[in-house]
C-alpha positions as CSV (number, residue, x, y, z in Angstrom):
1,X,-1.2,25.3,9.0
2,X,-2.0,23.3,12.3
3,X,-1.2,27.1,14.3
4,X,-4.1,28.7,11.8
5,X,-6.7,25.4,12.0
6,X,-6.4,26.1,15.8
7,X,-6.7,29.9,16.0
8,X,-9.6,29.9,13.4
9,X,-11.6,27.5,15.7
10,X,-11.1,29.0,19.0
11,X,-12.4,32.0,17.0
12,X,-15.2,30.1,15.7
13,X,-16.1,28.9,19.6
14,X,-15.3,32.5,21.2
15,X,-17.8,33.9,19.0
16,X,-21.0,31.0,19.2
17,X,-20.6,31.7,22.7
18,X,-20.5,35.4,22.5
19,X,-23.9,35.6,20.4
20,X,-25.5,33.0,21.4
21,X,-25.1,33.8,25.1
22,X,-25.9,37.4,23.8
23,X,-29.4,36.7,22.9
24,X,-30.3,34.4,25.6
25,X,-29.2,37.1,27.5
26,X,-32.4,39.4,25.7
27,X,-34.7,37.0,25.6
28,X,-36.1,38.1,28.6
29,X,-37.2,34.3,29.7
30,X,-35.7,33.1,33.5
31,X,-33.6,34.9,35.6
32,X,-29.8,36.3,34.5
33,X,-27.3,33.4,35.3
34,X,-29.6,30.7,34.1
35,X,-29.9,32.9,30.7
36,X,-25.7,33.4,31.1
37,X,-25.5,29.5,31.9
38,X,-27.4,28.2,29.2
39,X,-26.2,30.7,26.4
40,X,-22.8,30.2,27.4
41,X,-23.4,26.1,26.8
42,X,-25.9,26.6,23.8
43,X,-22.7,28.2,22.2
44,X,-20.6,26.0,23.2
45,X,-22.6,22.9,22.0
46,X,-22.8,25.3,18.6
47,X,-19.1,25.1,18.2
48,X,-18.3,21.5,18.5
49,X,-21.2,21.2,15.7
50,X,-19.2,23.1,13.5
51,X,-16.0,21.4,14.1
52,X,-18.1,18.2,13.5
53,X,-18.5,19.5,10.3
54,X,-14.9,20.8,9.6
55,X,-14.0,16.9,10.5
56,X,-16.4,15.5,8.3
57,X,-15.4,18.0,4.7
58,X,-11.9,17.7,5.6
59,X,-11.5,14.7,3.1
60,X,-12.8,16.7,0.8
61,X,-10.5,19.1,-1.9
62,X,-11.4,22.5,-2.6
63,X,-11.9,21.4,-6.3
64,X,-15.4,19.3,-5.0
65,X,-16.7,22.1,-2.8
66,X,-16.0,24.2,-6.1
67,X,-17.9,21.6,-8.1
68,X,-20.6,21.5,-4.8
69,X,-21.5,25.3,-5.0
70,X,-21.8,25.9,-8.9
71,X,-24.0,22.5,-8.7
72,X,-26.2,24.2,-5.7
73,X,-26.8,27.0,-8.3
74,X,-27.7,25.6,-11.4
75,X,-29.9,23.3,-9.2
76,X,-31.8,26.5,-7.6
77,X,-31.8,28.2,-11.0
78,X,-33.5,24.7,-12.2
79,X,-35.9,24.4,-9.4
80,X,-36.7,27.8,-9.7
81,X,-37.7,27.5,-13.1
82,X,-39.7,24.3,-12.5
83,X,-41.9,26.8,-10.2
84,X,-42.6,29.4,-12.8
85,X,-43.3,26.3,-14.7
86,X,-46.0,25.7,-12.1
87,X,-47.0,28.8,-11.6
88,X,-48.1,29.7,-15.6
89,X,-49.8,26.0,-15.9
90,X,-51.8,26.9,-12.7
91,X,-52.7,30.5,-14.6
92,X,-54.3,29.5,-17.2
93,X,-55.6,26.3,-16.1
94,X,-58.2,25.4,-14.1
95,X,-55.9,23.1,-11.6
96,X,-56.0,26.3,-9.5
97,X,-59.4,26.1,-8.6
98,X,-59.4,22.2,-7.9
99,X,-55.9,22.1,-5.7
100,X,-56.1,24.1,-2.2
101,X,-53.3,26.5,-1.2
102,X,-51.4,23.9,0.8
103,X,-51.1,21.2,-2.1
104,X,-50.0,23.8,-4.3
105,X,-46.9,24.7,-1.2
106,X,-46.3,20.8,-0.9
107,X,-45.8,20.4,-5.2
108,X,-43.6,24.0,-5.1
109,X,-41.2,22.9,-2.3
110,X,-41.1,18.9,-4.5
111,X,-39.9,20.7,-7.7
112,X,-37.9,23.1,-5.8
113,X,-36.2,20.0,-4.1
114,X,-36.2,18.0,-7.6
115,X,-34.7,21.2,-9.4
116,X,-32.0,21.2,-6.9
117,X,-30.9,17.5,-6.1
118,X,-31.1,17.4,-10.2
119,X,-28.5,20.1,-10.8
120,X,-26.6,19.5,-8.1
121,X,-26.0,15.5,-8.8
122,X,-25.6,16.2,-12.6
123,X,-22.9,18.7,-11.8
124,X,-21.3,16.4,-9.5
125,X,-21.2,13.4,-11.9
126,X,-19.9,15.6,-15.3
127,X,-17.6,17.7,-13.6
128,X,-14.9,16.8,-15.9
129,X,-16.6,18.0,-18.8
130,X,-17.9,21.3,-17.1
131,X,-16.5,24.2,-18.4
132,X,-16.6,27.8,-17.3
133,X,-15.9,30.2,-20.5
134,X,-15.9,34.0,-21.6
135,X,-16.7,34.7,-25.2
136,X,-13.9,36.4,-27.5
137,X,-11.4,36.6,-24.6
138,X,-8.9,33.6,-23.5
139,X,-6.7,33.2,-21.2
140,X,-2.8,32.0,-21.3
141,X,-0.3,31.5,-18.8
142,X,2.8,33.0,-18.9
143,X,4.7,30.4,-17.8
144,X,4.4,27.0,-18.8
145,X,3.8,25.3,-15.4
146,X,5.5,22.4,-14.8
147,X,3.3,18.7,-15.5
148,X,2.2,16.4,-12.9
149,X,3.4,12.7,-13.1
150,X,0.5,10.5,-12.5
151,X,2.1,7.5,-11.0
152,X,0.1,3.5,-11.9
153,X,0.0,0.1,-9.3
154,X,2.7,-1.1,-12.6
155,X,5.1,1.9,-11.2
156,X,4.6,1.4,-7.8
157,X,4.8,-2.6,-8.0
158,X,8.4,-1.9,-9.7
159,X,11.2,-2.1,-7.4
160,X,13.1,0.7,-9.6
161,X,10.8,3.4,-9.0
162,X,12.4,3.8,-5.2
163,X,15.4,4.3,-6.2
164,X,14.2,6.7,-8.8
165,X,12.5,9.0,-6.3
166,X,15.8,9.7,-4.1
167,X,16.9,10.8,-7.4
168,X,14.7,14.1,-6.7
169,X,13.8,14.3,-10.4
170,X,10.4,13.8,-9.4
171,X,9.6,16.3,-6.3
172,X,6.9,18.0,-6.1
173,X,5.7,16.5,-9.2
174,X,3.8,13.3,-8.3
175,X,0.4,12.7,-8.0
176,X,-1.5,9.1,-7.1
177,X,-5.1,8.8,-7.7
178,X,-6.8,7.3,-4.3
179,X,-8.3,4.6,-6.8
180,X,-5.0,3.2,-7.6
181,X,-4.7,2.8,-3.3
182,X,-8.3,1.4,-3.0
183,X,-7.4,-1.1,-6.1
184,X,-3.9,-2.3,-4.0
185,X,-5.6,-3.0,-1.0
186,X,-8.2,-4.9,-2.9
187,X,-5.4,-6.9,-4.5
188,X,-4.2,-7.5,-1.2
189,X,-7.2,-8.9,-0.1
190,X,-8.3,-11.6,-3.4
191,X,-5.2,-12.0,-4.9
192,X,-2.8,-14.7,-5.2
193,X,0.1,-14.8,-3.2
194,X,2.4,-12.9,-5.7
195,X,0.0,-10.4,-6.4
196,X,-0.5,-10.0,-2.4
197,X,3.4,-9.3,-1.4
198,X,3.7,-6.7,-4.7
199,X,0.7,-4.4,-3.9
200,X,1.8,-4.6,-0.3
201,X,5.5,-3.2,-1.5
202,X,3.6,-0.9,-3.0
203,X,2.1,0.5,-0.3
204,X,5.5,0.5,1.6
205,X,6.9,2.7,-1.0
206,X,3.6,5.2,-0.6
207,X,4.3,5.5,3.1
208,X,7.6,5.8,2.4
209,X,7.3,8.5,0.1
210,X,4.9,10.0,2.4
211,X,7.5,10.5,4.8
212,X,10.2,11.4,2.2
213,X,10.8,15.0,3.2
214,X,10.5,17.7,0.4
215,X,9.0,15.1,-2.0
216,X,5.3,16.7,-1.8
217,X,3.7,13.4,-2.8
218,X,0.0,14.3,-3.5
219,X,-3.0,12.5,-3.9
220,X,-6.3,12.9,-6.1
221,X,-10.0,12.6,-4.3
222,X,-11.6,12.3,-8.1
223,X,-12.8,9.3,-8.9
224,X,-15.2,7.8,-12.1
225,X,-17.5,5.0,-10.6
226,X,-18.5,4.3,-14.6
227,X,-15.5,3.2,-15.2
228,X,-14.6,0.0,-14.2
229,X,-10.9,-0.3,-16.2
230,X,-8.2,1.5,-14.1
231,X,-6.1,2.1,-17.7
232,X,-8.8,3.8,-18.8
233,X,-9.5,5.8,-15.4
234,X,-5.9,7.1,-16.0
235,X,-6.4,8.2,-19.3
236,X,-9.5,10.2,-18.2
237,X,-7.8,11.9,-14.6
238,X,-4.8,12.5,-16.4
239,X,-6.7,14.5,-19.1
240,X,-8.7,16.1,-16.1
241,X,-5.5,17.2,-14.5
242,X,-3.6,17.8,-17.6
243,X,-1.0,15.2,-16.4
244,X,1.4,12.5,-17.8
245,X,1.7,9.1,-16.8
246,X,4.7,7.1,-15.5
247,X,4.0,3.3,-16.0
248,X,5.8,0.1,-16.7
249,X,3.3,-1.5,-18.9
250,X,2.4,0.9,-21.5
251,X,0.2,-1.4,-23.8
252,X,-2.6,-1.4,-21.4
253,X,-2.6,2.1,-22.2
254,X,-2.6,1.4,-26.1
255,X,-6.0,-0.1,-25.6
256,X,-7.7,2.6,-23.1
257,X,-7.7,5.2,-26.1
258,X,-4.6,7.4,-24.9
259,X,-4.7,9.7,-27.7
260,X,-3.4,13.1,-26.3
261,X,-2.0,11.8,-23.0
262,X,2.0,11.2,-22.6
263,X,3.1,7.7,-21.5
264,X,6.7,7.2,-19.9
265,X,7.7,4.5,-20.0
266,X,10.1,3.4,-16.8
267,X,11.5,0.2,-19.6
268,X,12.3,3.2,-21.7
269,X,13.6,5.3,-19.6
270,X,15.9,2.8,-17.9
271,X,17.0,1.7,-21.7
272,X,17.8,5.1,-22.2
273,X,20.1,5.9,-19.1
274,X,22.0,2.3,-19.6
275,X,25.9,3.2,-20.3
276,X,26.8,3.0,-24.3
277,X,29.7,1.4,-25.3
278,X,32.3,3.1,-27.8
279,X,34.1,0.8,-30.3
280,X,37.3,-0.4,-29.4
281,X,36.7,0.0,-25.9
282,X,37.8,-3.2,-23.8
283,X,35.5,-4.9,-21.0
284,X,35.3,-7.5,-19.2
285,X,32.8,-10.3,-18.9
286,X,32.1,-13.9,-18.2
287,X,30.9,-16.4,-20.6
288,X,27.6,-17.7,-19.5
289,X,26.5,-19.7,-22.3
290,X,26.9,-21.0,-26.0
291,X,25.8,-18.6,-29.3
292,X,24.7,-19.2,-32.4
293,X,28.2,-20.0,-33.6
294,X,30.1,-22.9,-32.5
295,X,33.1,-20.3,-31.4
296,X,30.5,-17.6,-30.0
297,X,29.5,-17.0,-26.3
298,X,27.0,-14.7,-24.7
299,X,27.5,-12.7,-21.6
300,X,25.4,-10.4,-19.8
301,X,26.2,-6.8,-18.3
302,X,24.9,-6.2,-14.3
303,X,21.9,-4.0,-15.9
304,X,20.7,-7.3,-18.6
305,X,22.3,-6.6,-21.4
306,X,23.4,-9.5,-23.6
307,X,26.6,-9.2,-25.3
308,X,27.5,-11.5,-28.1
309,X,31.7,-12.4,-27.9
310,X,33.0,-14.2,-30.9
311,X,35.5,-16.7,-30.6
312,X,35.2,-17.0,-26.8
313,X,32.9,-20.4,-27.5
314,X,35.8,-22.7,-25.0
315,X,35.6,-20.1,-22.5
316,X,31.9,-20.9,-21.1
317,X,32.2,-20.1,-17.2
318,X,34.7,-17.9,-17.6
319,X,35.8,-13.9,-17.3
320,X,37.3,-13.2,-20.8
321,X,38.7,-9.7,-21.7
322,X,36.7,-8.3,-25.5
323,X,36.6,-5.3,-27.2
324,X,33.7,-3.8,-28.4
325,X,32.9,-4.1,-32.4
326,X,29.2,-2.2,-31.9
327,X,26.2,-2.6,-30.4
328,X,22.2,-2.5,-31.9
329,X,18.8,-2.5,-31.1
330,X,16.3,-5.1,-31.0
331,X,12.8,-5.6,-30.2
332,X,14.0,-7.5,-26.8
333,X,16.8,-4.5,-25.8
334,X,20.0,-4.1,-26.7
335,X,23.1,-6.1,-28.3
336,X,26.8,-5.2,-27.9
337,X,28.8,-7.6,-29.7
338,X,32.5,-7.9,-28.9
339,X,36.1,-9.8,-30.1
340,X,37.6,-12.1,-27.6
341,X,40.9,-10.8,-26.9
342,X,43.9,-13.2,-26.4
343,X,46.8,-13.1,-23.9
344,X,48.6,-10.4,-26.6
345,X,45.9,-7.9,-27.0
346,X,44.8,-8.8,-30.5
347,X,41.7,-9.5,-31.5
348,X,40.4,-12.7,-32.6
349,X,36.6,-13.0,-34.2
350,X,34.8,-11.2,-37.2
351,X,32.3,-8.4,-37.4
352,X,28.8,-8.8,-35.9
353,X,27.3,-8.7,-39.4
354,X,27.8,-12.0,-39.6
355,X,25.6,-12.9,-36.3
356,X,21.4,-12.8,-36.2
357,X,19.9,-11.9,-33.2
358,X,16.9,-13.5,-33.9
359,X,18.9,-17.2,-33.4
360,X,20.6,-16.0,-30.6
């Protein structure tokens, strides 16, 4: 990429020199090296202009030179047709005879402008909804391509979603809206303290996946200044870009209007990966604290899951061996509940039926 940049500019620069020296060379003014001299640096002057220009619409994607060129069009088919406007009011009006042939120049060329900078700017500000169609034909691909994962400041502030890129699940797959970037640095700067050292983790893990090779982390340029709620900027790039999203607070998505977009959820998706635990299957685990039950403790699994032992209430503070009865579900995550087991391998307890989780 860098090897073709270079040879298309020293191109570029061969040939501003070549043509531009050329015809100072014909112009007949001065004598022959001053002609050579000053074609040759005319060029050259040329050239750096239009790498000046390469610099300056680099940060720019193909998809808003696209948007750019159709909005240049419609804007000089629209200030065209404001001039034929003109033209058939000054026909049959008498405005011909009272406005001199400059005036009439100086209104053409406004409307001409107007037409254009109108078009153009519309364009540019509904280019979401613009859509280029061909009657009674439709297109289809024939493979499904694969879709993006639009990535939130919720993701990026979790510590989980590291660990879940080296997983390379996710490559070539995720894209981060330059909004989200602008909105950490802001957070950075009139935030509290808390809010100051997350959203600067969260930039460490964008440099970092910068850097990650083969990841193909990408960014999105497209913006909607309108919108001031980043939930609901989301919503509307990840329709633009037919994408889902990957957050860890999904109800601020409930309220955006998310209808037709898919939410992951990283809580679900860790819930869903945790280990399941077969009945009759022996673990062990230490007591932290009382239950419901004078003779019930609760423990906890490395990954936060609460496990309800009966008749391990004497044992707080201690590792017990239990075997699994079953496990549930519950609004808060999930429950495995489990029979203390004592020194002969038998079970002591009774069936988790018995227990609510709401008390525990």
């Amino acid at each position: 990429m860098n090897v073709a940049l270079a040879f298309t500019r020293i191109f570029f620069t061969i040939l501003s020199i070549f043509f531009i020296t050329l015809y100072s060379i014909q112009s007949n003014q001065g004598d022959l090296i001053g002609r050579v001299i000053f074609g040759m640096l005319g060029g050259f002057s040329f050239s750096l202009l239009l790498i000046g220009f390469d610099t300056f619409f680099r940060k720019f994607n193909l998809r808003s030179f696209n948007i750019a060129v159709v909005g240049l069009f419609l804007g000089y088919l629209m200030g065209e047709a404001l001039n034929l406007i003109l033209k058939a009011i000054l026909s049959i009006s008498a405005l011909s005879f009272s406005l001199n042939i400059t005036s009439i120049e100086i209104i053409s060329i406004c409307l001409f402008l107007f037409g254009t900078y109108l078009g153009t700017i519309m364009t540019l500000r509904w280019s979401d909804e613009l859509y280029v169609s061909i009657p009674f034909i439709k297109f289809s691909q024939m493979n499904q391509r694969r879709r993006d994962i639009m990535i939130d400041i919720a993701t990026l502030m979790d510590p989980r979603f590291n660990d879940f890129c080296t997983t390379r699940l996710l490559d070539q797959s995720i894209l981060v809206p330059r909004f989200i970037v602008k909105e950490l640095y802001a957070l950075i700067e009139v935030s509290d303290d808390n809010s100051k050292i997350k959203a600067r983790k969260a930039i460490e893990t964008l440099k970092r996946l910068e850097t990650l090779p083969g990841f193909g982390l990408r960014y999105s340029e497209t913006d909607f200044p309108e919108i001031k709620e980043i939930a609901q900027k989301m919503v509307r790039l990840s329709r633009l870009v037919d994408a889902n999203i990957l957050t860890a607070e999904s109800k601020q998505y409930q309220l955006s209007g998310s209808e037709g977009v898919e939410i992951i959820n990283i809580n679900t998706l860790a819930a869903a990966l945790k280990p399941l635990m077969q009945t009759g299957e022996f673990i062990h685990i230490k007591v932290q604290r009382q239950g419901k039950e004078p003779q019930q403790g609760i423990g906890y699994l490395e990954d936060g899951t609460m496990v309800v032992i009966n008749n391990a209430g004497d044992a707080i503070g201690q590792t017990i061996r239990a075997a699994i009865l079953s496990s549930k579900s519950s609004p808060s995550g999930r429950i495995i509940f489990c029979n203390a087991v004592d020194k002969s391998g038998q079970q002591i307890g009774f069936s988790y039926d018995e227990y609510h989780d709401e008390d525990a």
